[in-house]
N, C-alpha and C positions, 0 to 999 in steps of 0.2 A: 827642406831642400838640401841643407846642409849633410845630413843622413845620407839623403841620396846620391849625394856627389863622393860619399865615401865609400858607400854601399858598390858603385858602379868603380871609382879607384883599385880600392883592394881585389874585387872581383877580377879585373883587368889584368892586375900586377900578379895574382894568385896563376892566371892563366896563361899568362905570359911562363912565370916561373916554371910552373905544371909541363910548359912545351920545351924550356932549353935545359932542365933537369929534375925530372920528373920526382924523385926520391930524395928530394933536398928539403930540408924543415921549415925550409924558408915557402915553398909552398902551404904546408901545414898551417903555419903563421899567417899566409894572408886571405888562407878561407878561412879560420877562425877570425882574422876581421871583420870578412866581407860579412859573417855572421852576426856580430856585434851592431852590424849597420842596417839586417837586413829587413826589419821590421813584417813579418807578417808576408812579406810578398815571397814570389816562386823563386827568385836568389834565393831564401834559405833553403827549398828543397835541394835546390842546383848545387850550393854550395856544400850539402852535406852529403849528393852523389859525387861529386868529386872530391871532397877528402874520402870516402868511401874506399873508390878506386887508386887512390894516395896510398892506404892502408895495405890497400888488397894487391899492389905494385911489390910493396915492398917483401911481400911474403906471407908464407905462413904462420910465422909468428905474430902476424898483425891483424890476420884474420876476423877476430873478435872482434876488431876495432872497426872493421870492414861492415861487418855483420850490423854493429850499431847503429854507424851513419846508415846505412842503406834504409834502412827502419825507418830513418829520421826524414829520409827524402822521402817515401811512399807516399805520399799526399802533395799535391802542387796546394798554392792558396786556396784554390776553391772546393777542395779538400774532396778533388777528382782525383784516381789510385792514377799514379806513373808507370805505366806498363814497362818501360827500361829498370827501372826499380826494383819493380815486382820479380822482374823476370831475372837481374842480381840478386836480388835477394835468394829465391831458388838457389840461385848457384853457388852464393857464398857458401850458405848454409849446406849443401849438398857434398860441399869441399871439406867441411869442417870434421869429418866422421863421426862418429857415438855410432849409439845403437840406433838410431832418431827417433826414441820417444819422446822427449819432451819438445826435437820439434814439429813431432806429427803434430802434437797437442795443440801448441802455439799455432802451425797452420790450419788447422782445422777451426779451430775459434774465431781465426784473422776470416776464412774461406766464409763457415757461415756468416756471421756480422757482415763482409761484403758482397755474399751473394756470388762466390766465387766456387762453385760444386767441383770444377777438374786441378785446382790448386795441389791440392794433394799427390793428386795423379804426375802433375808436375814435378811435385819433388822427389815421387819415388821412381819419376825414371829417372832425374837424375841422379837420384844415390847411385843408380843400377848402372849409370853413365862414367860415374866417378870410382866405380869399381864397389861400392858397397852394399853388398848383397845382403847384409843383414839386415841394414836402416830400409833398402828398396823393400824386401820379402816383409817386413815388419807393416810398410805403407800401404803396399800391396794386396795385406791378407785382410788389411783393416778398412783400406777399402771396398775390398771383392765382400765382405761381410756382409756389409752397408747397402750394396747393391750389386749385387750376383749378376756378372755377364760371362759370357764363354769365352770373350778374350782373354781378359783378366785370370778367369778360371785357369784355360791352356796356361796362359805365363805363369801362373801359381805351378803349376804341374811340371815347368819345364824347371825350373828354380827350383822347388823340390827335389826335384831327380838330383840335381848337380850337390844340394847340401844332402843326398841320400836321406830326405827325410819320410822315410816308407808311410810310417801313419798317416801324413796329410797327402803325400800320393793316393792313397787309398781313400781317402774323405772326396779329395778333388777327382779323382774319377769316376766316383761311383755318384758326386754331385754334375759333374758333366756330361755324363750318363743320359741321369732322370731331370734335373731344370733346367738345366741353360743350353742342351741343347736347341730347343725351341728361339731362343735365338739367335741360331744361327742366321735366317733368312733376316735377320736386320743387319748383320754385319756390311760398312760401309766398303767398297774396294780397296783402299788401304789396310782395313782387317783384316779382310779375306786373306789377301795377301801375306799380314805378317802372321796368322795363324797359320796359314801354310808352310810356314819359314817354319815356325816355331815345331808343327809335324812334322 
């Protein structure tokens, strides 16, 4: 009990902190309490999305730091995925730049193990979101590899054009050509739509 009345304390006093100055260490300080206290329950996911967003306030220098908690929150007690989480996590990582091979890799392992197939997809729009067309075209190619559609194809195609990468122009159309046109007649109306943009 005594845990628990500290656990809910620090949590309290972290949040209070968190609203009248957000970037103060004295926030940092009292979710790393609330941590201390929070035995197994959904306070520690909570508390280590919000030093997360602590980290990820203060900039890009902290990013890393951002990137870590967020990891650390993925899982509530019942060790159900936190789609708010999930869906930071993308973004931190998305903000970070590289090439994003090692975190295709990383997401791809987390995707299979949780049965999570459009993960990926996730992260390479957003690279493509955040301006980074090599980490996106990298997620993108190794996706469309894995399983060939004519969307993916066209944005392969269109993304190509812009790095003038003529070889895989010419792979990707003469593959959109002969397989993937056929499906076309599955494309949902928001495909339709954005391949049409994309032509």
């Amino acid at each position: 009990e005594t845990a628990a009345l500290k656990r809910e304390s620090f949590l309290r006093v972290a949040e209070i902190l968190e609203h009248e100055s957000p970037k103060s260490p004295e926030v940092e300080t009292a979710y790393r309490k609330t941590l201390e206290f929070c035995q197994g329950t959904d306070t520690c996911s909570y508390a280590h999305y919000r030093l997360a967003w602590f980290y990820r306030a203060k900039g890009d220098s902290e990013l890393s730091k951002a990137i870590a908690e967020v990891k650390l929150s993925l899982f509530d007690s019942k060790g159900a995925i936190r789609e708010e989480a999930l869906r930071d996590w993308v973004t931190f990582v998305s903000q970070a730049g590289g090439d994003g091979q090692a975190a295709m890799t990383e997401f791809d392992e987390f995707a299979r193990a949780k049965g999570r197939p459009n993960l990926l997809d996730q992260l390479g729009a957003a690279y493509f979101s955040n301006g980074n067309r090599v980490a996106g075209i990298r997620i993108l190619t190794y996706t469309h590899a894995r399983n060939p559609h004519l969307l993916s194809g066209l944005k392969l195609i269109e993304e190509s054009l812009g790095q003038r990468d003529w070889p895989a122009i010419d792979r990707l159309t003469n593959e959109s050509a002969t397989k993937l046109l056929g499906h076309a007649q599955t494309l949902t109306a928001s495909d339709r739509k954005e391949a049409e943009n994309i032509l």
